[in-house]
N, C-alpha and C positions, 0 to 999 in steps of 0.2 A: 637156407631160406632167406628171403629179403621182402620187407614190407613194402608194401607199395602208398603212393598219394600220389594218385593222377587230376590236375587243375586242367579245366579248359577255360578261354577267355574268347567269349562271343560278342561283337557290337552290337550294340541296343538303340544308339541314339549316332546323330550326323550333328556335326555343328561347321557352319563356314567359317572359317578361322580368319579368312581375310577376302576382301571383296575382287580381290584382284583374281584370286585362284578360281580356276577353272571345275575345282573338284573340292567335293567339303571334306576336312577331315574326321573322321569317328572321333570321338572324342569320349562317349559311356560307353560301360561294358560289365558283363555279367563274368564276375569269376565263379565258376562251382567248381565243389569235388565232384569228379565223376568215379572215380574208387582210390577208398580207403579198407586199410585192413582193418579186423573185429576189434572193436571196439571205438573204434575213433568216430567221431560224430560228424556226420554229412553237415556241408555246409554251401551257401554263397553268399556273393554281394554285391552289391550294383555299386561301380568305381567312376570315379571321373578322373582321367588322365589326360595330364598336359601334354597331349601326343604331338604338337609342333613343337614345342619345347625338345620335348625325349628326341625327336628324328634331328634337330638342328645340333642339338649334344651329338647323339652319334656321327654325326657328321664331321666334329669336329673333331674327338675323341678316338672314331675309329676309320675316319677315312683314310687317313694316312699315318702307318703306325710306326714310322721312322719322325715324323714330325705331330706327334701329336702336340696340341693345345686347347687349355683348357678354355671356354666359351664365355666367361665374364673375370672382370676383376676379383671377383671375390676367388679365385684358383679352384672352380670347379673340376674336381680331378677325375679317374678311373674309380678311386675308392668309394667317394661322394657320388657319387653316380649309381654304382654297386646299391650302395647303400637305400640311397630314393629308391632305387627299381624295387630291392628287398620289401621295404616296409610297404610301399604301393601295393604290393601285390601279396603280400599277405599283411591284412586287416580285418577286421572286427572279428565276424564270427570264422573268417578262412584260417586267420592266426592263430585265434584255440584249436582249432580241428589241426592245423600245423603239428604246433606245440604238441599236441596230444599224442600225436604219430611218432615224433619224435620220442618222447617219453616211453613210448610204450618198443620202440627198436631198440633204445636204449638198454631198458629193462631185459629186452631178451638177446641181446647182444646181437642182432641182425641189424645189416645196411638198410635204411627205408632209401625209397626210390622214388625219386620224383621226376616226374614228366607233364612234360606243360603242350596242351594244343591248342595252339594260337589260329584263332580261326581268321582273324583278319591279318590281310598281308601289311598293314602300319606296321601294327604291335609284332608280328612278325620281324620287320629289320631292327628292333630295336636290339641290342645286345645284352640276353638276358644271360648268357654265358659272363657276365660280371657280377651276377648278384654277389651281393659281398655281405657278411653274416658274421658276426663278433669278428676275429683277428684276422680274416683270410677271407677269400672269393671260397663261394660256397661250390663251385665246380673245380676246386681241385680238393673237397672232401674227399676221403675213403671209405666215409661213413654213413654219407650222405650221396648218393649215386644221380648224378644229373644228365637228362636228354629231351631235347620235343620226339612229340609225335604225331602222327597224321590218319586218323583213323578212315578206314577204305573198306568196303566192304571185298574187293579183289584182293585183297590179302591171303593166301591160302594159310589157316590154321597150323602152326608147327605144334606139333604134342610133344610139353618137357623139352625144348629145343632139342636140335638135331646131335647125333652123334657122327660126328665126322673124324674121321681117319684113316689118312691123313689129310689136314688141313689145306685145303689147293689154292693158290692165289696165282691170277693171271695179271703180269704185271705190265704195261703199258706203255710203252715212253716212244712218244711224238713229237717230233721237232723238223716241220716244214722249213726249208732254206727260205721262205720267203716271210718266216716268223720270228722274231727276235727268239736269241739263242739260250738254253736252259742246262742248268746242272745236273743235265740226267745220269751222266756218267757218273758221279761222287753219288747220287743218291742210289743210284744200282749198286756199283762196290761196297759203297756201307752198308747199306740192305743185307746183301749176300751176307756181306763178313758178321752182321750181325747174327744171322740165322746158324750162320755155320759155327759162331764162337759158343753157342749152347745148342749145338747139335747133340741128338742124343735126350734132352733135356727137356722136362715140361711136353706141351702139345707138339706132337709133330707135326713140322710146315714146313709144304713141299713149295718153292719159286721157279714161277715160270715167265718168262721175260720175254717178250715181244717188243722189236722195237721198229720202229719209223713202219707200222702197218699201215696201209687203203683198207677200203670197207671190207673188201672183199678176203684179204688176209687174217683181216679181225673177225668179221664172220664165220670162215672155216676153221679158225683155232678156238673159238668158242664152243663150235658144234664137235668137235674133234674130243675135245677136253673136259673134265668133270671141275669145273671149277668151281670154289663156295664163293670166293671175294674177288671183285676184277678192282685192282686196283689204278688211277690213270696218273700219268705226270706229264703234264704239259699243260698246253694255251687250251683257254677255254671261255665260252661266253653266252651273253646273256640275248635271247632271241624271241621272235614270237612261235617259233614252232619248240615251244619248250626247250632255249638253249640250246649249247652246242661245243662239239668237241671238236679240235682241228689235227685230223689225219694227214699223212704224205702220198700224195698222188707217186707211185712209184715210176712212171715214165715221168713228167716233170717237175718232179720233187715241191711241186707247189702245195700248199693248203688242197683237203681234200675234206670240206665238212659231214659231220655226221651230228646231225641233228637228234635231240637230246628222247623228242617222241620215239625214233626210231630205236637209238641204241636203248631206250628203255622195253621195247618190245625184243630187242635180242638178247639181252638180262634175264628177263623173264623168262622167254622161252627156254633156255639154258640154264636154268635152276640157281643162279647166282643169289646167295644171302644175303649179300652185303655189297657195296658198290662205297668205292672211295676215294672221290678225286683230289690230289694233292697239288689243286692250280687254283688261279688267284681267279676269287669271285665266283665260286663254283656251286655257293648255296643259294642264297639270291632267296627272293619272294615271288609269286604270285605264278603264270601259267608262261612266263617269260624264263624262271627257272631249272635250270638243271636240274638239280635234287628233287626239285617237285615233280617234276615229268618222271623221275623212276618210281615216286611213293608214289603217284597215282595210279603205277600199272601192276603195282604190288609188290616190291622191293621191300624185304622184310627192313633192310637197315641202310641206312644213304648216310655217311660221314664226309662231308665240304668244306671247303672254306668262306667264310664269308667277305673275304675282301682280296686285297692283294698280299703275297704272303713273299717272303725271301727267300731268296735259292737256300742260304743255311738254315734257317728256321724248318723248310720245307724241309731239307734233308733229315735235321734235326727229330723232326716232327716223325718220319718215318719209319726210325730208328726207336724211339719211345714205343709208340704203340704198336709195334708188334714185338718189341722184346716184352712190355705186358701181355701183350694176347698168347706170346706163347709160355709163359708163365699160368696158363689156365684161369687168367682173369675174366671175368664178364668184361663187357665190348663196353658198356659206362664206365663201369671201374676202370680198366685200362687205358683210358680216354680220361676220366678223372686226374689218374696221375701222369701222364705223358703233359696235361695243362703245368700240373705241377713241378715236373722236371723244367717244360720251356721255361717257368718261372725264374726257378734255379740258373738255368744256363742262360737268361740274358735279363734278368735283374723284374723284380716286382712292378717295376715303373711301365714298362713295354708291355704293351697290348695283345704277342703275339698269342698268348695261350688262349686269348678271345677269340682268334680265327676260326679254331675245330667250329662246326658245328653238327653234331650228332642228331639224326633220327631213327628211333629206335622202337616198333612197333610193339606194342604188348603182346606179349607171348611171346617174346624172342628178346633173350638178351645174353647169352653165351653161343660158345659150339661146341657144348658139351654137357649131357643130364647136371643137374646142378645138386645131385647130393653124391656127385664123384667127386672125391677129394683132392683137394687142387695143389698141384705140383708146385706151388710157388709158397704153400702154408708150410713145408715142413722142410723144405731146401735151405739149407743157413747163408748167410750170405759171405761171399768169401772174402778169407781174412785180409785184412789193407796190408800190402807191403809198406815199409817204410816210406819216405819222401825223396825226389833222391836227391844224390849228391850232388852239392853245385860246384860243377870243376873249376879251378882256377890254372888254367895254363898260362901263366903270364911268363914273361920273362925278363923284362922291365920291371921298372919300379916308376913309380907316379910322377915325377920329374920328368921323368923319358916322355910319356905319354901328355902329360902336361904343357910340355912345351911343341911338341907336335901339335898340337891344337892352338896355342899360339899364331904358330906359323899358317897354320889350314883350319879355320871356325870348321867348315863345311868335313872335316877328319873323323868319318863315323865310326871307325875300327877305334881311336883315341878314344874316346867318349866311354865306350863299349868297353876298351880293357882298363878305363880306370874302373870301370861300375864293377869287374869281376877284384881288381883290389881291395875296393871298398868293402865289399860282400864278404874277401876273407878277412880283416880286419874288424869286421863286425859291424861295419858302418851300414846301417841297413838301409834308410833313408838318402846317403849319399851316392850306396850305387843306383839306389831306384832310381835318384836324378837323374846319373852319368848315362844309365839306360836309357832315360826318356830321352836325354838331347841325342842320342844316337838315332835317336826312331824319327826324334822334329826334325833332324836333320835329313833322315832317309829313311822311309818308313816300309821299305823291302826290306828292311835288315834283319832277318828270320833268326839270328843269335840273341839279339837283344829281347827278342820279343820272348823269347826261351829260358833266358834266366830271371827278366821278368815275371815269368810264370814260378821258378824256380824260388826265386825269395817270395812271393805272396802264398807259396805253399806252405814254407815255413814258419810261417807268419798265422798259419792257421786258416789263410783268405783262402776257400779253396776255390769258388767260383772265380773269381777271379785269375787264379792259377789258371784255369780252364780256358778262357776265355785268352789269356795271354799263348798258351799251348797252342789252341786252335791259330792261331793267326801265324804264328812260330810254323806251323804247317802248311796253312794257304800259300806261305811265300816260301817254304821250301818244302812238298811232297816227300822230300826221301831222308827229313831228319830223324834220323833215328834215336837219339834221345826225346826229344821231342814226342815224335810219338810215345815212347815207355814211361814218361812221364806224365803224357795225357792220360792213360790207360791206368795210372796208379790215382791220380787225383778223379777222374772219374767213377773210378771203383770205389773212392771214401766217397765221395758224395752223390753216387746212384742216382746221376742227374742226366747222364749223355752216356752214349756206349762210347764204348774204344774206337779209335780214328785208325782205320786202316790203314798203311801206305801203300796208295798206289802204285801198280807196277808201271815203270816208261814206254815199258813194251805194249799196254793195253793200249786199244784204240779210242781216243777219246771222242768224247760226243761235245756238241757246244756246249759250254761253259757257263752262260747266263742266265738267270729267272728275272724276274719283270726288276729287281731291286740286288745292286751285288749290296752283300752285306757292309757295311760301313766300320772304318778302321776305328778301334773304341776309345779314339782320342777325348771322348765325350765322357767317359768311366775316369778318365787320368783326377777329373775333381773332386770324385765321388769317394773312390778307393784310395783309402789311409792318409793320401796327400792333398792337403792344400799348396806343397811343395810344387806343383805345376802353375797354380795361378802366380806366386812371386817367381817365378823360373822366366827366362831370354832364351828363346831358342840358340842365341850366337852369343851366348854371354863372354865371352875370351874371344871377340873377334879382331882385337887389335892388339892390345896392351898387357893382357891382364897376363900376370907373371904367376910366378909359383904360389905368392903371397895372397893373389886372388882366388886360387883355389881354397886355401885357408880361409877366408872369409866366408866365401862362397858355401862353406860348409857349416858355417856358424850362422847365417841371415837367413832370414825366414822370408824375404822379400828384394830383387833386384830388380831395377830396373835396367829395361832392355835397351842397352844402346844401339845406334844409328850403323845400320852394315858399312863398311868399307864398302870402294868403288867397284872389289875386285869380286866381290861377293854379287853383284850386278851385276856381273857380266853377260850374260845369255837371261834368258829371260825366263827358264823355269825355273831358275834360282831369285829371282824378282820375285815371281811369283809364289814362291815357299817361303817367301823372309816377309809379304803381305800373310799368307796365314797363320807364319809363326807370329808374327806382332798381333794380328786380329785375336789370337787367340791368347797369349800372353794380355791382350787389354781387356778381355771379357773375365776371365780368372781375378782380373784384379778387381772387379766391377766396374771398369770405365765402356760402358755398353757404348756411348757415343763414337766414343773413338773407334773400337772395335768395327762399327759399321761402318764408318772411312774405309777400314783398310777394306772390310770385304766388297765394299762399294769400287774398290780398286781394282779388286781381283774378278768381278764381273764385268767391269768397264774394258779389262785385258784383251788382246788380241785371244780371239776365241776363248771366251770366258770359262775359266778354270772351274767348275763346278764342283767338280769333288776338293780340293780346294775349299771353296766357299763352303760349301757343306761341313765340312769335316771344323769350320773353325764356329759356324752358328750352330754346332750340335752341341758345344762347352758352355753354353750361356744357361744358366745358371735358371730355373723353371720364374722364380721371383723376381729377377730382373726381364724377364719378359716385357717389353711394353707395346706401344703401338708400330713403332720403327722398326723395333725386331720381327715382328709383324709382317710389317712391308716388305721387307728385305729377303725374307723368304718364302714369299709370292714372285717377289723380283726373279729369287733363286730358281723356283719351280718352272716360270713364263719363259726365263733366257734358257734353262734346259730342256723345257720342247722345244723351244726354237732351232737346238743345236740337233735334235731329231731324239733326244734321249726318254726310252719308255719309259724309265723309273715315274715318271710326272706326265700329270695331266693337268688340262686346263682347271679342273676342280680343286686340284690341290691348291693352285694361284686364286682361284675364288675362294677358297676355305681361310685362308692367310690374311685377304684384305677387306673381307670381310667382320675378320676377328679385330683388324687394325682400326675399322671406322669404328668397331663396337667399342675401341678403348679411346678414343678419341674422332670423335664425328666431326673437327674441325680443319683437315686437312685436304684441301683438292686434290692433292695427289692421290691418294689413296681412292679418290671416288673414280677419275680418271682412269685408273690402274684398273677398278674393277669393272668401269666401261669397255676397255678394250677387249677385256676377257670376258662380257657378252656378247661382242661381236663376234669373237671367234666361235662363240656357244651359238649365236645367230637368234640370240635373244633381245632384238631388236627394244621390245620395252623395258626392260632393267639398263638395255644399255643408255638409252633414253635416260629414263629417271637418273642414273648415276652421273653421268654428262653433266645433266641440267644444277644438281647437286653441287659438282667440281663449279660450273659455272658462277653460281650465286656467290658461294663462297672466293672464288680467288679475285672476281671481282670488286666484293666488297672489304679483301683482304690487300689489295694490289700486286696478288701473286701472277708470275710468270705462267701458273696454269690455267690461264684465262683461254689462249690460244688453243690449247691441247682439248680444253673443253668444247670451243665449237670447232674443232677440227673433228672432235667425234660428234658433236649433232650432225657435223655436214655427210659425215659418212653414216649416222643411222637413218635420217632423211632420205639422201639417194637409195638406201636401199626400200624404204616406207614409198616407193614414189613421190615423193614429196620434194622435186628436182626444185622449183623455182626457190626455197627455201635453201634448202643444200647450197645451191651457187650461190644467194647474199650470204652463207656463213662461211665456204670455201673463198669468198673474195676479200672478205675481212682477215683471213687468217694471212692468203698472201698478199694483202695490203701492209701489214702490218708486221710480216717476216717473211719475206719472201725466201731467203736464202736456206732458214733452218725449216722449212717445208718444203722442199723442195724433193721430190722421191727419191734421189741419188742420196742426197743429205742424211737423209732420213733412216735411211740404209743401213747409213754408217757411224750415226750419230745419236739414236736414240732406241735405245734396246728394248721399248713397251710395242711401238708401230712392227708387225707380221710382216710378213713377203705378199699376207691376204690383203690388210688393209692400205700399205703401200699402194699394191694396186689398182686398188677401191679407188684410192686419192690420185691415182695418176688419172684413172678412166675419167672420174669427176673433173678434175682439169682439163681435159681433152674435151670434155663437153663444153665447158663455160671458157673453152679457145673457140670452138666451135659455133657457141649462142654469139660470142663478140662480133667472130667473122660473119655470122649470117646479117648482124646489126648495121655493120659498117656495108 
């Protein structure tokens, strides 16, 4: 049995937040209990929530959860957030009646459940999947069961939920050639391997895989099939006909929509319980939503994502919750702790265990009578093999290997077999280094990343072992230590199933999700070592003799010297000795310098983005300031430019927006965010921010005077407002005719689009045009 406490939250009152918006935002609202169990005392309250505040946090917090940041100086984080949500929303008399339920599950050792129906779509996006409650986010409780819900009266009644056996799941995977490519293949094989490694065991669940289906293939294996859960992996989006899932036309392998009303009527009709899409942006609010379009046509349970999610997380993510569900867990609980493992498996810091979002209608919350005893209460957990051995096949001695790296900085095998010396010698910290320069220097080196894993196991670190294992895999599929030692450290810490290895023989499917997972050079600061911020990527790139390895072992800090010519020679090696230095200056705290180099490494012939990425992912959350700020808005703008989905123009408004919020005196930054209205085609922000850049570089005598009415002249022409536009186009190439110039422009300045070029060529061809009609 599980006690219940169901909260709805209704708008009561409208307030216009700003006179500029077109729409007010709610701002009161009535929280009641709508059921509690015997004894707990009904309650409500009339709240007033700063719902532009909350939506602008989330915005920044969970729009993009590879760069989150937090929304003011004071380091408004995930927890602080959690936290407001928490106490906002239970208060006065809602916190006793809380409390009370609490107490009283307590006392009889049952889970209470709580479910929240948010009747307005604000309060809806806000991410209450963080409430955070004494030491920990209250949704990865075990004790404390968290879901919304969507009351319908087209719900048909389940009595005692269903008994189902066995368990059917129809699994889904779409990948249009004309859709950026997904990891469906790794998410299918570990799926499989996961069901098959406790076959026999707990619920039985049957998988059935369909892949690259049209409507019409997905139609007849629906109707064909008794399935309880359809699960989808692929692209998916937000629409007015209630969202939308993208199928493969099977004669022109194009996108093949299937609109989110429909598939929610072929759900229905088909008796599916649960629906669960594992793609980015998949829950969404209001009648534009996916998830909402099936709980409106009575879909007992709709589990989504709410934003953009990573191919490994995704995979990750799928692997948890059904090694719970087939453990005989309720669909909250085992959604509860799959938050918890993503926890584990890629650090408390990261957003992603806020992605789930679960609705789960009353009267249904397993697939199984619930005073059948559950397979997962009385199965012991099996015993942890030892850690394993970390081999030292060397056959040299340190000298050897030492002075090969003399002769070749760039010598990753060197690097690599002193750290397995070191390691037997006991030196635990010194092979850790020897391993990282092997990685700074080549970061495919799937050895290094293997023994990595190998000494932070015995160190006790296990997530991090983990984490070092998984990657040890990405770049080589078929190491087989590597996997046996995933499978041992993931078995201590019941955080991630076992990574299967792929067969070469299997046919793969494309490989990408909206985000590849990002190399955890950002963890190097975090995990045991400060040993990486005094670390040089090329530290022995000239000189340094045996004697500097000596030292090198005893200093807690080096500075990186200047590469040799020979180390320059091609230009990916340029550009790895820019993000080893960038990253080597931000580990030491010199954020200035750091943003040199990575200002170098986007200036680069086709700007090195993962690169750049990988070295402002190490900066440190407190040195954050307004530059670092800038710089990756910069990051986000020149990576759509280069056509890369990871990023959207929001992510570059999320960035330099946060950058004026810490200092409101830089034209650049207003500039920055003018362009990136244009491309949104938000004509009056881009306006306002222009005019902003304008004042300021003016009365500053900054160089972005020009940039400034370079973009009035391009909001103007698009405002009809021509005769304006050419005196602000004629000023600009009055006064620089060369660096405005559209070829210029091209190739010299990475904020101007291929749009706005344009914009600016057409606008000159007019005011060529007005001259010649004059003369």
């Amino acid at each position: 049995m599980t006690q219940e406490f169901h909260l709805s939250v209704t708008p009561v009152g409208y307030v216009r937040e700003s006179a500029s918006e077109n729409l007010p935002l709610r701002k009161t609202y009535l929280v009641r209990t709508e059921l509690v169990a015997p004894g707990v005392p009904l309650a409500e309250e009339q709240v007033e929530w700063p719902i532009a505040d909350w939506l602008e946090l989330t915005e920044y917090l969970i729009g993009d959860p590879l760069f989150s940041t937090p929304i003011s100086s004071e380091s408004v984080d995930l927890v602080s957030f959690g936290k407001s949500l928490y106490q906002s929303l239970f208060q006065g008399t809602i916190a006793q009646s809380w409390h009370t339920a609490q107490g009283i599950a307590h006392n009889r050792t049952q889970p209470l459940r709580l479910r929240l129906h948010l009747k307005d779509p604000l309060v809806a996006k806000l991410p209450w999947e963080i409430l955070h409650a004494g030491d920990r986010p209250l949704t990865t409780n075990t004790e404390i069961l968290f879901s919304r819900y969507h009351l319908n009266p087209r719900i048909r009644p389940l009595q005692d939920n269903p008994l189902v056996d066995p368990l059917n799941i129809l699994m889904v995977l779409s990948a249009p050639s004309d859709q950026q490519g997904l990891a469906l293949d790794q998410e299918m094989h570990r799926l499989k391997g996961e069901l098959q490694h406790h076959e026999g065991m707990g619920l039985d669940i049957r998988l059935d895989i369909l892949t690259f289906p049209d409507r019409e293939q997905l139609t007849r294996t629906l109707e064909q099939g008794q399935y309880h859960i359809f699960h989808y992996s692929g692209h998916s989006q937000a629409n007015a006909w209630g969202g939308e899932i993208y199928l493969k036309n099977q004669h022109s392998g194009l996108t093949e929509q299937l609109h989110g009303e429909d598939l929610a009527g072929l759900l229905v009709n088909n008796g599916i319980l649960m629906a669960l899409f594992n793609s980015c942006s998949s829950a969404g609010t209001g009648d534009t939503s996916l998830a909402e379009s099936l709980l409106k046509r009575g879909i007992p349970s709709v589990l989504a994502m709410g934003d953009r999610i990573p191919d490994q997380v995704a995979i990750t993510f799928s692997q948890l919750f059904y090694r719970n569900l087939k453990r005989e867990y309720a669909i909250d609980l085992s959604l509860n702790r799959t938050r918890q493992g993503l926890i584990a498996a890629y650090g408390s810091d990261a957003l992603y265990f806020a992605l789930p979002i679960l609705y789960l209608q009353p009267g249904f919350v397993q697939f199984l009578p619930p005073d059948r005893p559950s397979y997962s209460a009385s199965v012991p957990v099996p015993p942890i093999t030892p850690p394993p051995v970390y081999p030292s096949p060397v056959k040299k001695d340190k000298v050897y290997y030492q002075q090969r790296i003399q002769k070749n900085a760039q010598d990753v095998e060197a690097y690599h077999r002193l750290g397995l010396i070191f390691a037997e010698e006991g030196q635990t910290e010194d092979a850790i280094s020897a391993h990282q320069m092997a990685l700074l220097t080549d970061d495919s080196y799937a050895p290094a990343y293997y023994h990595l894993g190998c000494l932070f196991y015995e160190q006790g670190q296990i997530q991090e072992a983990i984490e070092f294992y998984r990657q040890a895999l990405d770049r080589d599929p078929e190491h087989p230590q590597a996997n046996i030692a995933l499978n041992q450290a993931l078995a201590h810490s019941e955080a991630v199933s076992a990574v299967p290895v792929e067969s070469p023989q299997e046919k793969r499917l494309p490989d990408k999700r909206g985000w590849a997972f990002p190399l955890p050079l950002g963890r190097f600061g975090l995990i045991r070592m400060g040993i990486l911020g005094g670390m040089a990527i090329l530290i022995l790139a000239v000189v340094q003799a045996y004697t500097s390895w000596v030292t090198f072992r005893q200093q807690s800090a080096i500075v990186l010297p200047s590469p040799s010519p020979v180390e320059l020679s091609n230009s990916d090696n340029e550009n790895q000795t820019l993000r080893n230095r960038a990253i080597a200056a931000f580990n030491q705290g010199n954020v200035e310098q750091g943003i040199t180099y990575v200002e170098a490494l986007l200036e680069s012939d086709n700007a090195v983005i993962s690169y750049a990425k990988q070295a402002l992912a190490v900066i440190p959350r407190e040195l954050e300031d307004s530059e670092v700020s800038y710089i990756k808005g910069r990051l986000a703008w020149q990576a759509l430019q280069q056509g890369n989905s990871d990023y959207s123009v929001d992510d570059a408004i999320r960035s330099w927006k946060f950058a004026i919020r810490q200092d409101s005196k830089q034209a650049k930054y207003y500039n920055a965010l003018g362009f990136a209205n244009l491309a949104k085609q938000d004509w009056h922000k881009a306006r306002q921010n222009f005019v902003n850049a304008k004042k300021i570089a003016e009365a500053q005598n900054y160089p972005e005077t020009l940039t400034a009415y370079a973009g009035l002249a391009l909001v103007l022409a698009q405002d009809n407002q021509e005769e304006q536009a050419v005196d602000f186009y004629q000023f600009v190439i009055q006064n620089d005719p060369l660096a405005f110039q559209p070829l210029y422009l091209g190739t010299h300045n990475w904020l101007w689009t291929n749009e706005t070029i344009a914009q600016w060529g057409t606008l000159g061809d007019r005011v060529a045009k007005i001259a010649e009609n004059n003369n």
